[in-house]
Each structure stands twice: as C-alpha cells, then as structure tokens.
N, C-alpha and C positions, 0 to 999 in steps of 0.2 A: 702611600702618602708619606711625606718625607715628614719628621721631626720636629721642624720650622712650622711650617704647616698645620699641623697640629696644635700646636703653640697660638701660633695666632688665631687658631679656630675658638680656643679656651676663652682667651682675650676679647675678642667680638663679642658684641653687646646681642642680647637673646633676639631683636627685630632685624637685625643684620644676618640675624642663625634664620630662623624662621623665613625671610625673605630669599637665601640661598637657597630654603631648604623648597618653595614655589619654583625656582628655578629649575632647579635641578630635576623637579617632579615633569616640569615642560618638556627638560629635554631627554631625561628616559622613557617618558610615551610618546614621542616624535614614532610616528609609523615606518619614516625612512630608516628609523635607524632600530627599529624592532624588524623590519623586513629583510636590513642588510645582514641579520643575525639569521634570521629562521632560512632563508632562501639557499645557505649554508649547510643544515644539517636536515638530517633524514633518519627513520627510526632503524635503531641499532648502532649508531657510528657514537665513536668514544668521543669526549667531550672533560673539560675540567670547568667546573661552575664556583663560583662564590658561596662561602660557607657562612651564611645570616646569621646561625646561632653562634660565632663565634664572638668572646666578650674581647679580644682585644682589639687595638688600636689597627696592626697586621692585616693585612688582604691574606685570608683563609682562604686557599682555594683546595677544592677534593675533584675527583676523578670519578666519573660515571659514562653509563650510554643512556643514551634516547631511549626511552619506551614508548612517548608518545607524543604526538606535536598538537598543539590545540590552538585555541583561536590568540591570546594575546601572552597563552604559556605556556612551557613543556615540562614533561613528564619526565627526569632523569634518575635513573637506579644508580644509588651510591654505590662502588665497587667495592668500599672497604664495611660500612655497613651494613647492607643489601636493604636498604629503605628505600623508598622511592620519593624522591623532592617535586615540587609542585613551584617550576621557576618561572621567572620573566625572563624573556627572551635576551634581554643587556643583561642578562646575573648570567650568560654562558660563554665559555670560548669555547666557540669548534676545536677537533683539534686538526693534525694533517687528515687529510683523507685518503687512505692505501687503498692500493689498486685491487689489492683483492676483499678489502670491505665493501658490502655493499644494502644497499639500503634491501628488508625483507620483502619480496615481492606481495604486490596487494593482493588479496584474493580473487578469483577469480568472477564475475560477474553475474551473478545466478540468472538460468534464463528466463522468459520472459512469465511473465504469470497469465493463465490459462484466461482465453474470454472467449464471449459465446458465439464467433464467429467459428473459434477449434473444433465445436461441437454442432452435432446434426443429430436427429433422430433415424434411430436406428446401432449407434455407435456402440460398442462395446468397453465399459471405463471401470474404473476401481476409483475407491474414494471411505475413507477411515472414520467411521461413525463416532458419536457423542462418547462412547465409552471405548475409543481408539480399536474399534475391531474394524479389521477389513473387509471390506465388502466389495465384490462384482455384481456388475450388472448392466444393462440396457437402458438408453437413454430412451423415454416413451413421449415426452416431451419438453419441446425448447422453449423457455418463458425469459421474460427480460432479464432478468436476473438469477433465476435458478433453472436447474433440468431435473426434469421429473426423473428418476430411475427406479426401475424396476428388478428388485434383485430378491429371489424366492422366493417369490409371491408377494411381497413385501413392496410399498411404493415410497422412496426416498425424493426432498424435494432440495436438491445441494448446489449451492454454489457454483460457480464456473471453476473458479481458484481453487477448489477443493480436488477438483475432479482430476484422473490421471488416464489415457487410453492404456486398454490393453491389446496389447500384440498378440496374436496366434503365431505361434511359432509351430 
C-alpha cells in the first residue's frame, strides 16, 4: 500500500473506515475468488502467505508449505518458525509449481468392511476379543447382525466388521 494511501486512510472519517471495512469483508469471502486460490495449491507445495501479527503498515509476507487444505482455510508450516498458521485462502500466494514437486499421494483406500453376505456357516474366521486377544474359530451361526462363533468350547456372538477369514495354507 503506497504512502498516499495511507494517509488518506488516517484522514477518512471512522463510517467511511468501517463501511470499506463491509466491503472488503464482501469481497474476501467471494467463493470465486477463495476457489481461484485453493484450486492452485495442494498439500506440501511451498507457498508465501501474509504475516497478520505483523504491527506495521508493510505487507509482511513469510514462506511456508501446505500441510493441509480445509474447508474455507489452510493449514501452512512457517519455514522460518516451524509453527503452523491457520489462513484464509486470499492471506496466500501460491508459488511457481516445479515439476518435480508434487502434491503427497492420498492414502490408499481401505477395503471394504466385512458384511454378512462374506460370511456362511461353516467358515473358519479370527476376530480380537474385548481384551484384544486373538481368537479362532467356526462360525455356528449367521444372525442379522452377528455370527455366532465357536472357538474352544467357548461361544462368541461378533460382529460382521469384526470378523477376519482364515486361510489354510
């Protein structure tokens, strides 16, 4: 912000402050212009943001990456302090994007959770009791929601989701 500007900011009457200041709030939560920022970066790519706790007049800006993208802010690790900022999406500038940076691949998709069409009686499954001990055993019967098992004499009533087959090898 230039000098001048400044100046006349001083100058202006407080409902003139206060009235830019609705304005301006309009147009940094415009979606199009939060979207034209986030649709730019991705987690881990360097980035310089705006530095809010700075007390002067000066556009502070500091150097960080992504750690995390969220719904109307992101998550950026200061590089010089190793803090992490909690910004709005117009407090950032992307920076270039190199070809060999690249956003960290998502994890991979856990498969599907077990349900009682997996299971038959008869089956042979493993499934990790109230006090995380393993247990084997025989499925003796299929109910809507649980399967009965039968593991050393002992009759367990678990889950579908709980349940794991075991192989013969």
């Amino acid at each position: 912000m230039t000098p001048d500007t400044l100046e006349a900011l001083h100058r202006s009457r407080s409902v003139d402050l206060y009235h830019l200041t609705l304005v301006l709030d309009r147009l940094l939560s415009d979606p199009r212009r939060i979207l034209e920022v986030r649709t730019q970066l991705h987690v881990g790519q360097a980035v310089r943001f705006v530095d809010h706790r700075s007390n002067t007049a000066e556009l502070a800006m500091r150097s960080g990456r992504v750690v995390d993208l969220q719904d109307r802010h992101a998550v950026v690790r200061d590089d010089a302090l190793r803090q992490n900022w909690k910004l709005p999406y117009v407090a950032i500038e992307p920076g270039p994007v190199d070809p060999g940076e690249r956003a960290d691949e998502p994890p991979p998709t856990p498969p599907p959770k077990p349900t009682r069409e997996s299971f038959r009686a008869g089956d042979r499954v493993s499934f990790d009791d109230r006090h995380l001990q393993p247990r084997i055993g025989v499925i003796t019967r299929v109910n809507a929601q649980t399967a009965t098992i039968d593991c050393d004499g002992q009759r367990w009533r678990v889950s579908f989701q709980l349940l794991r087959h075991v192989r013969d090898v």
